[in-house]
C-alpha positions as a Markdown table, in Angstrom:
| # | Residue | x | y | z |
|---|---|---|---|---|
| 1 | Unk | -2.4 | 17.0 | -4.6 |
| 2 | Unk | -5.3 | 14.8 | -3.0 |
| 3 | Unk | -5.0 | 11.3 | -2.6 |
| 4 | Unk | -8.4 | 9.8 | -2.2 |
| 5 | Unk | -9.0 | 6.0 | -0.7 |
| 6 | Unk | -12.0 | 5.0 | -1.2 |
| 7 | Unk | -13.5 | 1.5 | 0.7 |
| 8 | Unk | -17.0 | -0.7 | 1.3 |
| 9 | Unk | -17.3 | -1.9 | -2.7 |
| 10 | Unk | -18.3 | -5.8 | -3.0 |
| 11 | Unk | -21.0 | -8.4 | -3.8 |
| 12 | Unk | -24.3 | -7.9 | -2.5 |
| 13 | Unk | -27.7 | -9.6 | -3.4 |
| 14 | Unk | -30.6 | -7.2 | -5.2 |
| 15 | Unk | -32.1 | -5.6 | -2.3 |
| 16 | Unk | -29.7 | -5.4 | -0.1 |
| 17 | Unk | -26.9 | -2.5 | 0.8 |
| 18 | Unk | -23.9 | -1.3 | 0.7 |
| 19 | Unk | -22.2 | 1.7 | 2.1 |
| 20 | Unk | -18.7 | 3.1 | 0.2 |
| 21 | Unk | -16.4 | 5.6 | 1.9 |
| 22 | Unk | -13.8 | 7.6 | 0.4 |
| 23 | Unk | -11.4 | 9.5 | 2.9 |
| 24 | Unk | -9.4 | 12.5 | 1.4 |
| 25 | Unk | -5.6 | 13.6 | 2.4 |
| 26 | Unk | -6.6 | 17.1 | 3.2 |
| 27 | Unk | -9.2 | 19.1 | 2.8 |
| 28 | Unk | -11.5 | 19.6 | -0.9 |
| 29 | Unk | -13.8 | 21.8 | -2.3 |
| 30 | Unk | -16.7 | 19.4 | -3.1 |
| 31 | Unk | -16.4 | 15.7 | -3.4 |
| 32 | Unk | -18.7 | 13.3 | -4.8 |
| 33 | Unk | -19.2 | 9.7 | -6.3 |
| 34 | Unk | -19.3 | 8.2 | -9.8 |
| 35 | Unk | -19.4 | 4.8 | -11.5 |
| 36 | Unk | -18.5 | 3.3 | -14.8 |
| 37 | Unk | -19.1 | 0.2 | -16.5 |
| 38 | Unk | -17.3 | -1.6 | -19.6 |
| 39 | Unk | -17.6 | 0.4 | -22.9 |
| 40 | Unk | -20.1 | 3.3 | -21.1 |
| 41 | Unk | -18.6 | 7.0 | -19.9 |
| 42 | Unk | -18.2 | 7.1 | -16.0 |
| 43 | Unk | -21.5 | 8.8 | -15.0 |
| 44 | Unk | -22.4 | 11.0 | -11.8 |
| 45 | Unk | -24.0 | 9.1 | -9.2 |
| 46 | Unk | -24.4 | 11.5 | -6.1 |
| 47 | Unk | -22.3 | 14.6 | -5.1 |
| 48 | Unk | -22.2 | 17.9 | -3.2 |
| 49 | Unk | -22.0 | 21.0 | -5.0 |
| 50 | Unk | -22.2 | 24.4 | -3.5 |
| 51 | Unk | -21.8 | 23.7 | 0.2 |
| 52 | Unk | -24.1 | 21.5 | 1.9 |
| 53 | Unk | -26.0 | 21.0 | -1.6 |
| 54 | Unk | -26.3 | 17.8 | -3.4 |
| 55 | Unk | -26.8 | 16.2 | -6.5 |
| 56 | Unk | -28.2 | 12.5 | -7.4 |
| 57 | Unk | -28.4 | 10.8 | -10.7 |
| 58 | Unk | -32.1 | 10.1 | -11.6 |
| 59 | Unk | -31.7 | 6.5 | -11.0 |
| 60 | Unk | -30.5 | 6.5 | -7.4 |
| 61 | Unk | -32.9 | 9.2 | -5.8 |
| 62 | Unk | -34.6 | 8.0 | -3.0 |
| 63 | Unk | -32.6 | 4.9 | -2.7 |
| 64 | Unk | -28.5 | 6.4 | -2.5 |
| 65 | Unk | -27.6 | 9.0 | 0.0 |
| 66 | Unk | -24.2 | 11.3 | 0.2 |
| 67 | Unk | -23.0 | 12.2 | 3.6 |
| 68 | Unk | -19.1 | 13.7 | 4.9 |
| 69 | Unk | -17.7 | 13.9 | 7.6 |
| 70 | Unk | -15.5 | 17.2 | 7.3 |
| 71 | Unk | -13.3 | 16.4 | 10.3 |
| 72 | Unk | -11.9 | 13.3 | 8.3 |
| 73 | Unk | -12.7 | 14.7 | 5.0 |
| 74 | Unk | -14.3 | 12.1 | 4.6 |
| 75 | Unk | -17.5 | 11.4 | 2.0 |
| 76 | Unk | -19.6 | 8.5 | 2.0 |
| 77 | Unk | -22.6 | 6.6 | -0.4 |
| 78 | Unk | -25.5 | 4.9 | 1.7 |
| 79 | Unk | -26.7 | 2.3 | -1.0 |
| 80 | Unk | -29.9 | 0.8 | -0.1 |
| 81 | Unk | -32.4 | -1.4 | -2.6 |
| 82 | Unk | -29.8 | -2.1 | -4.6 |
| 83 | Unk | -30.4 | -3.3 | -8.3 |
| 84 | Unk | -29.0 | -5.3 | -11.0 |
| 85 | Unk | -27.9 | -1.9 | -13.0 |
| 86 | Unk | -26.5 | -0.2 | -10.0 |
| 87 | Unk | -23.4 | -3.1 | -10.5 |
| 88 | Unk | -20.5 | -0.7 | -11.9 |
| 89 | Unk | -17.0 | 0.4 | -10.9 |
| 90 | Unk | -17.6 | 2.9 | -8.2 |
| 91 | Unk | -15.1 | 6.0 | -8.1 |
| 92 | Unk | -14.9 | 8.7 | -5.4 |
| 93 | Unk | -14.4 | 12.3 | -7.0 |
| 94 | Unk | -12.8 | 15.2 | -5.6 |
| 95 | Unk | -12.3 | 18.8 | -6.4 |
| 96 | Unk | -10.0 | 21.5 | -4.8 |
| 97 | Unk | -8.6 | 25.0 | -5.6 |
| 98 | Unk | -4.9 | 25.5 | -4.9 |
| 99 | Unk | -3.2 | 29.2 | -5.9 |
| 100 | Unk | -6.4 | 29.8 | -7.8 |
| 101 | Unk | -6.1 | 26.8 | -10.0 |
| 102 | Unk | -9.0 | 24.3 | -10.2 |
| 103 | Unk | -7.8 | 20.5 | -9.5 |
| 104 | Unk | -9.9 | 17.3 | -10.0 |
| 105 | Unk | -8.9 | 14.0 | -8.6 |
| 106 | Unk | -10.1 | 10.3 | -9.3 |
| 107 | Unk | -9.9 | 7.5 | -6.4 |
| 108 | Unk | -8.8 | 3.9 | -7.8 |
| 109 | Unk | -12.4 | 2.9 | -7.9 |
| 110 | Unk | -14.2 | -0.2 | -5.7 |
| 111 | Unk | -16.5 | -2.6 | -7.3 |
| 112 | Unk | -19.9 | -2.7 | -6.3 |
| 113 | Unk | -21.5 | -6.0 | -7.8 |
| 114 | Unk | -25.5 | -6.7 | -7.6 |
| 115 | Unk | -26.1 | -10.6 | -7.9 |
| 116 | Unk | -27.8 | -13.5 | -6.7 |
């Protein structure tokens, strides 16, 4: 089992930033971000893959980054120039083998609203 807390969501003005962490209880396999918003499937925003590889939704590249820290198992989401669209529930996404057995876990999500 992974327990994932994930922190940073809140209301920010278009433009400005945001950055969301999610800390992990031991150590994954790849870990990532997604967001959902009412009556739409949760969508990938930003994740690594394959080791130090990453992926970004079209709509983020150049403005969202994905770091870690592996020491705290830790992942984070740099949000900069951020839109109207970007507001959405905000979950943190990890994946880990155990025994041979693939395991994906879901944070509780933090809301990331884009407002004036």
């Amino acid at each position: 089992q992974v327990q994932l807390v994930e922190s940073g969501g809140g209301l920010v003005q278009p433009g400005g930033s945001l950055r969301l962490s999610c800390a992990a209880s031991g150590s994954t396999f790849s870990m990532g971000w997604y967001r959902q918003t009412p009556g739409k499937q949760r969508e990938l925003v930003a994740r690594f893959t394959n080791g130090a590889s990453t992926v970004y939704a079209d709509s983020v590249k150049s403005r969202f980054t994905i770091s870690r820290d592996n020491a705290k198992n830790t992942v984070y989401l740099q949000m900069n120039s951020l839109k109207p669209e970007d507001t959405a529930v905000y979950y943190c996404n990890a994946v880990k083998v155990t025994n041979g057995v693939l395991g994906t876990y879901w944070g509780q999500g933090t809301q990331v609203t884009v407002s004036s």
